[in-house]
Structures are given as structure tokens and as C-alpha cells.
C-alpha positions in Angstrom: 44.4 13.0 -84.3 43.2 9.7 -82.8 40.9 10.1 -79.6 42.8 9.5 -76.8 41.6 7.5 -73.5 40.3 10.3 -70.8 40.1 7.3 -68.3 43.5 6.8 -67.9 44.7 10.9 -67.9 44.2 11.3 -64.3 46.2 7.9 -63.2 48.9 9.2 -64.8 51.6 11.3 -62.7 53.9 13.9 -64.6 55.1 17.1 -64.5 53.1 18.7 -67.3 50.0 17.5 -69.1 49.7 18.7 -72.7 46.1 18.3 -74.3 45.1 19.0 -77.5 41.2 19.1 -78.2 38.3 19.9 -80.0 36.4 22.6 -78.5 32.9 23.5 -80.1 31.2 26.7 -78.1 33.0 26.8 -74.7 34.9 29.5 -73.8 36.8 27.8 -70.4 38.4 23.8 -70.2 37.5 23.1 -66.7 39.5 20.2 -65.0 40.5 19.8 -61.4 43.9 19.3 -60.2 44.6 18.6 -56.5 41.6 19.8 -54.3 41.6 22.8 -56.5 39.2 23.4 -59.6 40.7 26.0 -62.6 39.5 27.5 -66.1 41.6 27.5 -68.8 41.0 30.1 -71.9 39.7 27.9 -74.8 39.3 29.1 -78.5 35.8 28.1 -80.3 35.0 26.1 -82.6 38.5 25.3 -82.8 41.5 22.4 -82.4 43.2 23.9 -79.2 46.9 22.8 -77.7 46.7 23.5 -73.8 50.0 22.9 -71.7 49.4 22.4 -67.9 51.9 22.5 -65.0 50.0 19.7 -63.0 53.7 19.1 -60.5 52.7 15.2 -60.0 49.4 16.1 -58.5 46.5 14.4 -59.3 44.8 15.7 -62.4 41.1 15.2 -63.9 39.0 16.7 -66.6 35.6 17.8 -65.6 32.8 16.9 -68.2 32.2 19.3 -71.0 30.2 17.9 -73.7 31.9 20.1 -76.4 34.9 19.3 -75.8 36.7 16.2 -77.1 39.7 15.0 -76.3 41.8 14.3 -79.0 45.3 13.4 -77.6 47.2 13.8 -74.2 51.2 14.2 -73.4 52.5 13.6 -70.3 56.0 14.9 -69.5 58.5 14.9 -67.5 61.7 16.7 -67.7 64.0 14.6 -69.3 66.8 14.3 -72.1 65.8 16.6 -74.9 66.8 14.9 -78.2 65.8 16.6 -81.5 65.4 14.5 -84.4 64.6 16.4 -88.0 64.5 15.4 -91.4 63.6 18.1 -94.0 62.3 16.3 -97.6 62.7 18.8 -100.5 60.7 17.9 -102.9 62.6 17.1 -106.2 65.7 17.9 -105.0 68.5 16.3 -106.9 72.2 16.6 -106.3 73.0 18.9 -108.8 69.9 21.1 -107.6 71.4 21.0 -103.6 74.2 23.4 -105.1 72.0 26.0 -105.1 71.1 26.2 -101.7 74.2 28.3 -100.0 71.7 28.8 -96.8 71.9 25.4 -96.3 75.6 24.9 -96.9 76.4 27.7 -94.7 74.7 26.0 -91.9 75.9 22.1 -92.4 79.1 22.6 -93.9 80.4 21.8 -96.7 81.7 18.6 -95.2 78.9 17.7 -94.4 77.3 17.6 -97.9 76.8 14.3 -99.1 77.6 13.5 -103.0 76.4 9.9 -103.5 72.9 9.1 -101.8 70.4 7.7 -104.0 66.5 7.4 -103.6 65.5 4.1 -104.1 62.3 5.5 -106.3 61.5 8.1 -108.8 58.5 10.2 -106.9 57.4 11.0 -103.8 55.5 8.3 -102.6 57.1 5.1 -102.7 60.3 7.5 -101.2 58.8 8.6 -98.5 57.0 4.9 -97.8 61.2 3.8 -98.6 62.1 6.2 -95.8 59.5 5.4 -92.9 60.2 1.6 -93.6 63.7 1.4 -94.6 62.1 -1.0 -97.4 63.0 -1.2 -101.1 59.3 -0.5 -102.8 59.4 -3.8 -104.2 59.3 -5.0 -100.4 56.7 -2.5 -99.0 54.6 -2.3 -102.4 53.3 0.8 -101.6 53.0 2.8 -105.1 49.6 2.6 -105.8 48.4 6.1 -106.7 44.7 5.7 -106.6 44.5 4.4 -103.1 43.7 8.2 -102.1 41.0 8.6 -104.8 39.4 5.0 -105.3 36.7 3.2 -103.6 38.3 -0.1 -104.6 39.5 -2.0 -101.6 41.5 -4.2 -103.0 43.5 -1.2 -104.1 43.4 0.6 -101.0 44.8 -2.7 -99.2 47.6 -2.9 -101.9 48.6 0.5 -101.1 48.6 1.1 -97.4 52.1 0.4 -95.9 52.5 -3.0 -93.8 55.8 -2.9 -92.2 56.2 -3.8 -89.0 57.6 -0.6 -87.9 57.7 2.5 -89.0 60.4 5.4 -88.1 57.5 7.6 -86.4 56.5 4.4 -84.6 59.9 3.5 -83.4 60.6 7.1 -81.9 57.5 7.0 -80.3 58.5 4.4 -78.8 61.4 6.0 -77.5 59.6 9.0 -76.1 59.7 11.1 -78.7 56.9 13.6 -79.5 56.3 12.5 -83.3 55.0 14.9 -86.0 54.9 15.2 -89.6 54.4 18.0 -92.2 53.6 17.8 -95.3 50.6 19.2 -98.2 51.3 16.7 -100.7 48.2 14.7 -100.6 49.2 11.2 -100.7 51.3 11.8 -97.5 48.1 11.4 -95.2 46.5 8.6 -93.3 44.8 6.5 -95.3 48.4 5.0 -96.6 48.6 4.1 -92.7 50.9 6.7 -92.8 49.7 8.5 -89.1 51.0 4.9 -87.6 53.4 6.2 -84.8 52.5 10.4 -85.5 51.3 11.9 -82.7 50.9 15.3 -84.7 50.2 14.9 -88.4 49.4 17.8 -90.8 48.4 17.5 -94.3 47.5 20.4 -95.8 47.3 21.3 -99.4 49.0 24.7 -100.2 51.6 25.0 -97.5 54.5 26.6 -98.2 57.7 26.4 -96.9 57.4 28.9 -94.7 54.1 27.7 -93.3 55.6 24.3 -92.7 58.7 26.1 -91.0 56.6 27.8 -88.7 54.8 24.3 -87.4 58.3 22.9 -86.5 59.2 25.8 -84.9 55.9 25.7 -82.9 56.2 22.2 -82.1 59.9 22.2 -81.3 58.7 25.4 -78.8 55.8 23.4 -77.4 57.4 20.4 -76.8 60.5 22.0 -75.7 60.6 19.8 -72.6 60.8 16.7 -74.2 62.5 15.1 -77.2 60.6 15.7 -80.7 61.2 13.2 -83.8 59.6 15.4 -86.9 59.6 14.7 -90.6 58.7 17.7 -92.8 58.1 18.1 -96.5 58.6 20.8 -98.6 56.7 21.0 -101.7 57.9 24.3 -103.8 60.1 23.3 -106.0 57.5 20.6 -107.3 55.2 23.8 -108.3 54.1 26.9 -106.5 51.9 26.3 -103.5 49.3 29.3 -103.8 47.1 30.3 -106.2 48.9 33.3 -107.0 52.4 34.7 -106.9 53.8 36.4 -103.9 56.8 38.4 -103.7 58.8 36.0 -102.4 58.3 34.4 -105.5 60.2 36.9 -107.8 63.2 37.4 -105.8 65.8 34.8 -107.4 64.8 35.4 -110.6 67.8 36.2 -112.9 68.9 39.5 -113.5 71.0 38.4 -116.7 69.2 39.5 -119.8 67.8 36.1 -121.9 65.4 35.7 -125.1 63.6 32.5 -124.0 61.9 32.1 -127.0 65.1 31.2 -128.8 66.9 29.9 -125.8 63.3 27.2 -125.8 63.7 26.6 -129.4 67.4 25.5 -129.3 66.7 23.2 -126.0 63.3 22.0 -128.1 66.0 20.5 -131.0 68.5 19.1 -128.2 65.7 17.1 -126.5 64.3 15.7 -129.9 68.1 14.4 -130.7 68.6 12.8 -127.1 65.4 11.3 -126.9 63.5 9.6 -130.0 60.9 7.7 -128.1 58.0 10.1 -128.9 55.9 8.5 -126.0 58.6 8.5 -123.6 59.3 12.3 -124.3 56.1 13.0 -123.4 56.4 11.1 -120.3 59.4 12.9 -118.6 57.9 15.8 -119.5 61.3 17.6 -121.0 61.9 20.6 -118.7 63.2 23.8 -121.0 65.7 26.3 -120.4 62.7 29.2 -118.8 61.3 25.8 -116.9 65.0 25.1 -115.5 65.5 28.7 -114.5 62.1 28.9 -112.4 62.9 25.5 -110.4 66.1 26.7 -109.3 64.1 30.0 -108.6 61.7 28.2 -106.3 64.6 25.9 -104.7 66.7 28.9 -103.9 63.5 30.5 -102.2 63.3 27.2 -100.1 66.6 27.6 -99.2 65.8 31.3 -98.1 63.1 30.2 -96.2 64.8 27.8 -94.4 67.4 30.0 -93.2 64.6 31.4 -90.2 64.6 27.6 -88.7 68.4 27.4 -88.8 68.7 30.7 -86.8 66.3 29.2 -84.6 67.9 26.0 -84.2 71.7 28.4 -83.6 69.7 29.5 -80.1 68.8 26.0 -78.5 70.7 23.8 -76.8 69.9 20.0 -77.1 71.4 16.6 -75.3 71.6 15.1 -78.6 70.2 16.2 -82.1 70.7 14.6 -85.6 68.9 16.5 -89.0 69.1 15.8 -92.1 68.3 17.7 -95.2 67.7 15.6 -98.5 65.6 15.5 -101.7 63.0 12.4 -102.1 64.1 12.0 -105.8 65.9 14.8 -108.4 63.9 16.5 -110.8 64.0 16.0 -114.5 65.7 18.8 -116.2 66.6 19.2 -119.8 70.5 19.6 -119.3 70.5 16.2 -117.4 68.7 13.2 -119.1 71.3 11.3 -121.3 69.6 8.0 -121.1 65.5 9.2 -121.5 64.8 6.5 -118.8 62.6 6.6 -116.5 65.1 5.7 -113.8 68.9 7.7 -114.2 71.6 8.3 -112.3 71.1 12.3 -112.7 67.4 11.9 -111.1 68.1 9.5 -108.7 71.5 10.8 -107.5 69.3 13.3 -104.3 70.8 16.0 -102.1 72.0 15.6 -98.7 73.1 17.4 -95.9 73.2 16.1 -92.1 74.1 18.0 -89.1 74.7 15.7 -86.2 76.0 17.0 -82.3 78.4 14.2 -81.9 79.9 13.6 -85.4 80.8 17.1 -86.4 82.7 16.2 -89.7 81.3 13.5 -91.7 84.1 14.5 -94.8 85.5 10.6 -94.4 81.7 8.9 -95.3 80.2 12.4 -97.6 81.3 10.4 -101.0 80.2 7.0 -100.0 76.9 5.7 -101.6 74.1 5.8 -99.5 70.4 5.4 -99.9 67.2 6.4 -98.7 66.3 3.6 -97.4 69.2 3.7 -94.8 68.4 6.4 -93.1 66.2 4.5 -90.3 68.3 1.8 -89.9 70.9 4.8 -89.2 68.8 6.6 -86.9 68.0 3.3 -85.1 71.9 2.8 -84.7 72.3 6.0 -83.2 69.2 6.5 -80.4 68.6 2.6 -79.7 70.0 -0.1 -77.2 71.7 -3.2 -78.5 68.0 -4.8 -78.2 66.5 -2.2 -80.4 69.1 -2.6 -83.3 67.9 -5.8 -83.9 64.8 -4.3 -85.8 67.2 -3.3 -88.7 68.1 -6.9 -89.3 64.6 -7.3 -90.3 64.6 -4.0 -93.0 66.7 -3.6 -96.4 68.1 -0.7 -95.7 72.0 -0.5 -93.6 73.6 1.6 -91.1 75.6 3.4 -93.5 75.2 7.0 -91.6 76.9 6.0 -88.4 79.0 3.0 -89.1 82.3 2.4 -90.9 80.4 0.0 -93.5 80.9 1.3 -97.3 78.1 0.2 -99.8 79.3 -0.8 -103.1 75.8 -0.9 -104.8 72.5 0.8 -104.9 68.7 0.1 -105.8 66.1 2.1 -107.3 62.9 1.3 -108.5 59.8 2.5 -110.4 56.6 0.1 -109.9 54.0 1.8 -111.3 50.7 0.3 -112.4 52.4 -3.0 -114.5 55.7 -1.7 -115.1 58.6 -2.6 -112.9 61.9 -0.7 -113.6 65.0 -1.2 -111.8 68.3 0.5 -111.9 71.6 -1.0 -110.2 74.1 1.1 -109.4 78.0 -0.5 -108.9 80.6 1.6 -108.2 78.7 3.9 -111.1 78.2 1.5 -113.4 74.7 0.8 -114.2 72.2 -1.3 -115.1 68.5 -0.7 -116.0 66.0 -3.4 -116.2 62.5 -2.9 -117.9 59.5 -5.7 -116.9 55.7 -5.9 -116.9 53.8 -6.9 -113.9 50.5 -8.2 -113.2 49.5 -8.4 -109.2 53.0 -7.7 -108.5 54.6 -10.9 -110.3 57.1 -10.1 -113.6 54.9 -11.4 -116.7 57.7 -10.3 -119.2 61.0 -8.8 -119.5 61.3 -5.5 -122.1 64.7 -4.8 -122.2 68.2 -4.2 -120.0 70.7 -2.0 -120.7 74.0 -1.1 -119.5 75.6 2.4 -118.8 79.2 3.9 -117.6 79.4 6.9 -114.9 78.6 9.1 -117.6 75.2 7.3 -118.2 76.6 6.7 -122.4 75.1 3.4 -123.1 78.0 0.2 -123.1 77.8 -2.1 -125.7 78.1 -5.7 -125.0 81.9 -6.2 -126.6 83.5 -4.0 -123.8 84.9 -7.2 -121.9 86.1 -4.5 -118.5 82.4 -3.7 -117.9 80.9 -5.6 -115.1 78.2 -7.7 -117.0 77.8 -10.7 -115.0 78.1 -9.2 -111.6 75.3 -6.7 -112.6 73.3 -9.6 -113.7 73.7 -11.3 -110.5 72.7 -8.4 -107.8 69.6 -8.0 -110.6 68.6 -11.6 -109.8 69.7 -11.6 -106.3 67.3 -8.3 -105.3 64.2 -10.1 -107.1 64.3 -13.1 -105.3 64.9 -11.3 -101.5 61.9 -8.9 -102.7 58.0 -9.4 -103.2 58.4 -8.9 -106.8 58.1 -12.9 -108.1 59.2 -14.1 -111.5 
């Protein structure tokens, strides 16, 4: 939390104040509102969220050297908007099928087929999402910015949009929050720009993270929330040790992985020849296949407790979205061995919205991650605020009757740049080197058909030159220079 301005609490008239503080040894928060002078309850040596009905009257905190005040709410009763989107981590298309909790509560015509991430791993598609920039226009995919002293590194990879989604719902009213324990989701990306609540934890489960939406939902209840949550399960398991819950999709079918490894072992060597490469994507066996879509299955179980809860509230508007930031790299689905394909980058996606109940006519359009703010924007701001999305990449492709024909994803890491265009599902993937974010050399391109099986150049139907154009086209709108 940043410390908010005490000065200004009391000038401020509203139906409730909601502080949140540090408390060191007191037992009481004194403050004073009207002529009268009240105790509240405080917990020690603890972060405490306190909710008071203060009914317009003037309010003011008396001084209490342990306490410090972290960050103050003031609310009225107005329009109570919700505003969720659920990341699940690694969650590709093919994956979403497993998650009938899920399905049960969006519908099944609600279930997109064709959204793409715009990047292979988590952060550059979550900076993709808060920024509705390509990563070749935000440049945030630096992965040492967390760890490293260097501060020419840390500049490189802090975000530097404008606006971010948390900032512009903030904006708006909204109480912003975000979840998440993967650790490069934390504030030294610039990433609390615009959060009001921001929890990054290490460890959290799905179940933990459930629990803070629920809470903040509850607390906030008043009010319209905006709140982005991450779920990291499926990546790995989040304790130290197995619980229960951990076991309970495993399959009851009887299998010898030892040879069921071995035969997947000899298919992986045939598909994929670059040794180096291999050992990059990390080949997922058969026993490694069956445990992800263990752990995705418990998300989905987990999740079912929030829809429940969100089946008994009533909101003036609400739109949430569940969706993966990238697939996951499973033996079965790699054809290509490239870092970028259309099995990985083809993400799951669901959206439940109160005023477009059926979204069956847009669920097989192509969408990308990078569209979901510009969406969003469409949906909850004036004329005067839709402006902003003239000045991102991403489209209004959620809640308009525009139908992309291509999508973008990218892989910057350290000095390689990959790119892979998607056209009406044929493909193109681009290899370069990069130094300071300017292409030094080009490896190689190569050209695929909807079933990612490589095209040779004689095939005179297969969209070469158009491919080669929306390749040269992205680089020169983006911050990636020749």
C-alpha cells in the first residue's frame, strides 16, 4: 500500500470511510466523528481494514503514533459494477475443456475458441493485458528486473504506458485490487500503478486467492470493484507439500507410465531434432500431461465456491472473464518445436457479461489478449474516455461487431525476438536477434497451414506475400527497429 494523505481525510464527506493501516501495539484506533470521540478494536502488530459509518459527518483521526495510515476509501452508495478477470496460469484452449465448473457457469456459448496471447509466458501477458500493448510496444520482458541491481535493466523492464487497466478503473471509481503469487507480478514492474489493493504472495493457492476476492467483493460491497486475479496451480503446485485436494482428479484408469514415458520419449525425439530446442520446451510426458490436467481440474473445483458466491449478488452491471495468459507445452501438442505455436498460444476463454448474455455470434472470432482493455474501456467509458484505445494496439473486439482477421504473438527474450502471424490460421513465424531492442539479424521464417505442417514455398494458394507484409507492417508501428 502507498501512504495515503491524513490531511485531507477529514475534508472529505461520505457515507463510509474505509481505512486500512498499520497498527504496531495499540489495541483501540481512536478518531472523532461529529462532537463525539469512539474506539475501534484494532489487531496488533498487524495490517488492519476498518469500515466506518461516518453518515457525511465530519470525521478525524486522533494521533496514535503506532498507527500508520496506509490508504483511505470514501464511499458513497452508488452503482455497484463488478469487474473480474480470472488468469489461469497456462491455460491453453485445449486445457479449458477440462474445466466443466467453469462451463457450467458461463455457458457453453460463452466459450471462446480463437483468442490468442500475444506472448509465450506470464509476464509480457499480463504487462499485454494491463496495457493493451503488443510487447514489442511496452518492452516489458526483462526477467531480471526483480533480481538485479542494474538500473538500466530495471528501467527497461518497468511498464511505461500511459494507462494502465487498474489505473483507468480507478479512475472510474472502482475499488482496484490484484492477486497474484507469481513474483514478477509485484511493484517494482510499476505494476501497483492504479491498484489500490495489491497482494503478492508466493505460495497462494487457488483457494487462498478465491477467498481474497470474496473478501474484497464483501468489503467493498457498496461500491464497484475492478479485480484482476491469478491463479498459479497449474504452473506447479503452490505448497511445499501435497494436500488432499491434490489427489482427487487423479485417474482411476489403470496406466504403466514407465512404458507409456518411454513410447512419448521416442515420439518427441522424431518431432523435434533440435537437441537444444528440446531441452528448451521442456517436452511434457504422458505422467507430466496427466498431473496438469490434475491440477487444472482442481482449479476448476476451487473455483466453483466464487461462482456460488457470485449466483447470490446482485450487480448494476458486471463483466468477468476467465482466460489463460498463454497454453502450456504438452507433448501431444507441439508439431512445429517452436517456441511460438498456434497450440500454445491458442488460450482459454470464457466471459460472463449481464447485458450480453449469449456471445455464440463473436465465440469463434479471433481475439487477443491485448483487446481485452480496449473492450472493457468500450463497455464502462463515455465517448471521451474511448478515445484512450486509439492510443493502444489492442481493438474492441469483445463488444463491437469488428472481426479480426489476423493476430500477433511475440517472444522477446534477452536477444531473441520471435514473432508469429496468424491469418485466418495460416501462419507465419519469424526468428531475429536483437541487441538494445533493435533486430541485428534475421534466423529464419517459416510458413505453416491450420494444422501447424510446415508449407513449402511452391504452394502458390498459400498467402506468402500478405504474410510478409503484416510482418513488415507490425515492426515498423512497434519499438522493435530494423
Amino acid at each position: 500500500f502507498k501512504k495515503s494523505n491524513v490531511n485531507s481525510i477529514s475534508t472529505i464527506f461520505s457515507k463510509y470511510k474505509i481505512l486500512i493501516l498499520r497498527n504496531k501495539t495499540s489495541n483501540f484506533f481512536k478518531y472523532k466523528l461529529g462532537n463525539k470521540i469512539y474506539n475501534e478494536n484494532l489487531s496488533n502488530r498487524s495490517i488492519n481494514f476498518l469500515k466506518i459509518k461516518t453518515d457525511n459527518k465530519k470525521f478525524n483521526i486522533l494521533e496514535d503514533k503506532n498507527n500508520e495510515i496506509l490508504k483511505v476509501f470514501h464511499i458513497n452508495k452508488n452503482k455497484k459494477k463488478l469487474v473480474l478477470i480470472l488468469f489461469v496460469d497456462g491455460m491453453s484452449n485445449y486445457l479449458s475443456n477440462n474445466l466443466n465448473n467453469s462451463l457450467n457457469y458461463f455457458g457453453k456459448a460463452n466459450q471462446f475458441s480463437r483468442v490468442f496471447s500475444n506472448a509465450p509466458w506470464t509476464l509480457p501477458a499480463f504487462s499485454n493485458l494491463i496495457t493493451g500493448q503488443y510487447t514489442s510496444t511496452h518492452l516489458n520482458y526483462s526477467p531480471k528486473s526483480y533480481y538485479s541491481n542494474d538500473k538500466e535493466i530495471d528501467q527497461i523492464s518497468k511498464i511505461k504506458s500511459k494507462l494502465t487497466i487498474f489505473e483507468y478503473f480507478q479512475n472510474k471509481g472502482f475499488v482496484t485490487g490484484c492477486y497474484s503469487p507469481y513474483v514478477r507480478i509485484n511493484p517494482t514492474y510499476n505494476f501497483d500503478r492504479g491498484v489500490d489493493i495489491f497482494k503478492h504472495c508466493e505460495g497462494s493457492s487457488a483457494d487462498e486467492i478465491i477467498d481474497d476476492l470474496i473478501a474484497q467483493i464483501e468489503f467493498f460491497k457498496d461500491t464497484s470493484n475492478f479485480i484482476f486475479a491469478h491463479f498459479f496451480d497449474v504452473h506447479h503446485k503452490q505448497k511445499m507439500h501435497d494436500r488432499l485436494s491434490d489427489f482427487i482428479y487423479q485417474s482411476e484408469k489403470n496406466f504403466d507410465y514407465i512404458k507409456l514415458n518411454k513410447t512419448n520419449k521416442k515420439k518427441s525425439v522424431k518431432r523435434v531434432n533440435n537437441k537444444k530446442l528440446e531441452t528448451f520446451l521442456k517436452q511434457k510426458n504422458f505422467s507430466e500431461e496427466m498431473e496438469i490436467i490434475n491440477r487444472i481440474k482442481l482449479v476448476d473445483f476451487r473455483l466453483q465456491r466464487l461462482y456460488n458466491y457470485l449466483r447470490t449478488k446482485k450487480f448494476d452491471d458486471y463483466s468477468i472473464i476467465l482466460m489463460g495468459d498463454h497454453g502450456t507445452r504438452l507433448n501431444s501438442l507441439n508439431p512445429t518445436g517452436n517456441i511460438l505455436d498456434k497450440y500454445h498460444q491458442n488460450i482459454g476463454f470464457f466471459i460472463k457479461d449481464k447485458k450480453i448474455k449469449n456471445f455464440s455470434q463473436k465465440k469463434k472470432n479471433y481475439i487477443e489478449t491485448i483487446d481485452i482493455f480496449p473492450s472493457l474501456i468500450s463497455k464502462y467509458g463515455s465517448v471521451k474516455s474511448r478515445s484512450i484505445i486509439k492510443q493502444i494496439n489492442g481493438k474492441n473486439s469483445l463488444f463491437s461487431n469488428m472481426k479480426k482477421e489476423n493476430v500477433f504473438s511475440e517472444s522477446l527474450y534477452t536477444s531473441d525476438y520471435n514473432l508469429l502471424i496468424n491469418d485466418q490460421e495460416s501462419y507465419q513465424y519469424s526468428s531475429y536477434k536483437i541487441n538494445n531492442n533493435k533486430i541485428t539479424s534475421h534466423i529464419e521464417t517459416k510458413y505453416y497451414d491450420k494444422n501447424q505442417k510446415e508449407v513449402i514455398t511452391k504452394n502458390k494458394k498459400f498467402p506468402f506475400n500478405k504474410l510478409k507484409k503484416l510482418e513488415k507492417q507490425h515492426i515498423r508501428n512497434s519499438k522493435i527497429k530494423k
